[in-house]
N, C-alpha and C positions, 0 to 999 in steps of 0.2 A: 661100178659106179651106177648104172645103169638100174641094178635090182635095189642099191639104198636110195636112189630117188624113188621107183616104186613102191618101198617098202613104207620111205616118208609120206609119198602119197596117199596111200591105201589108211595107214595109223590116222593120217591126218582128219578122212573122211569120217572115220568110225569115232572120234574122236570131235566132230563136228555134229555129229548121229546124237552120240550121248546126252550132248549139252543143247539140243532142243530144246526151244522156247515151252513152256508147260501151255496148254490148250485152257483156254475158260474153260469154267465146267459150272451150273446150277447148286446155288446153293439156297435153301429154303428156313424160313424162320420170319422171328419179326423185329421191325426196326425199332431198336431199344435204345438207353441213355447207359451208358459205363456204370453208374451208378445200382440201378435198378438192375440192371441184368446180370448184378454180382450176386444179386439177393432169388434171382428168377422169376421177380415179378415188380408192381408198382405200388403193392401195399394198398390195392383196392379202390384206389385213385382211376380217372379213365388216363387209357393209355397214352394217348396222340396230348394231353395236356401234360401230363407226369412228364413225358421224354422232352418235350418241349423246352419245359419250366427246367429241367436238370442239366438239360444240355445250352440251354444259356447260362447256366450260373456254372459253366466250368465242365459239366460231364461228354465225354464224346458220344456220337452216335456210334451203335454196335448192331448186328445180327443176333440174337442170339434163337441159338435151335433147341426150343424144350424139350425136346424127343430124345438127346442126345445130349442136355443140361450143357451146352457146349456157347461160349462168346469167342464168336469173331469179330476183330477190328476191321474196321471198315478204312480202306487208305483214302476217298471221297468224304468229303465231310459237307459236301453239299448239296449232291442225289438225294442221300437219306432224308434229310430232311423234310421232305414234300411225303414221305413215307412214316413220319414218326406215329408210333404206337399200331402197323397197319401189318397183316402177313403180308408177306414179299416173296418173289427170287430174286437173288442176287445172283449174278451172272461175272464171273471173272476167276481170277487164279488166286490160289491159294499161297501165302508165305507158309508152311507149316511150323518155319521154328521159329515166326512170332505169331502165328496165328492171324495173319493179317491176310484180308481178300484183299487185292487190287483189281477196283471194284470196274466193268464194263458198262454194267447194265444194269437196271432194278426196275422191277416189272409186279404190280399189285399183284396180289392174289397167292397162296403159298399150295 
């Protein structure tokens, strides 16, 4: 009896190991509208007005990273916006299979 509570304890650890919380980690790009960051740009328009005007009429604010042609959802839909059309890091964790940061932090400059 003795080695199966050991056995459940030790499973139990490794097992609590795995499922660690994910670490923020820095991600780099600029604060776009859903819209425009399908297309990879704003159509020559300035930026910080484009995302603005798109993301009141419906579109969300995104990351997107041109390096890497890559849009991430932003789960803050409030941060961003003092950032719209501006390089950034975003600072938080990544959903990989929705693609969604949940956002800590957002910091000018990319």
């Amino acid at each position: 009896m003795k080695k199966a509570t050991l056995l459940f304890a030790a499973t139990m650890m490794l097992v609590g190991i795995s499922f660690a919380a994910p670490k923020d980690a820095t991600y780099t790009g600029e604060i776009m509208d859903s819209h425009c960051a399908a297309m990879g740009d704003h159509g020559g328009k300035d930026a910080k007005t484009c995302t603005l005007a798109c993301a009141k009429g419906g579109a969300s604010f995104v990351l997107y990273d041109a390096s890497k042609k890559a849009v991430y959802q932003l789960d803050d839909q409030t941060k961003p916006q003092a950032f719209a059309g501006q390089k950034v890091k975003v600072v938080g964790t990544l959903d990989p299979a929705t693609k969604t940061i949940h956002v800590t932090d957002i910091q000018a400059g990319a």
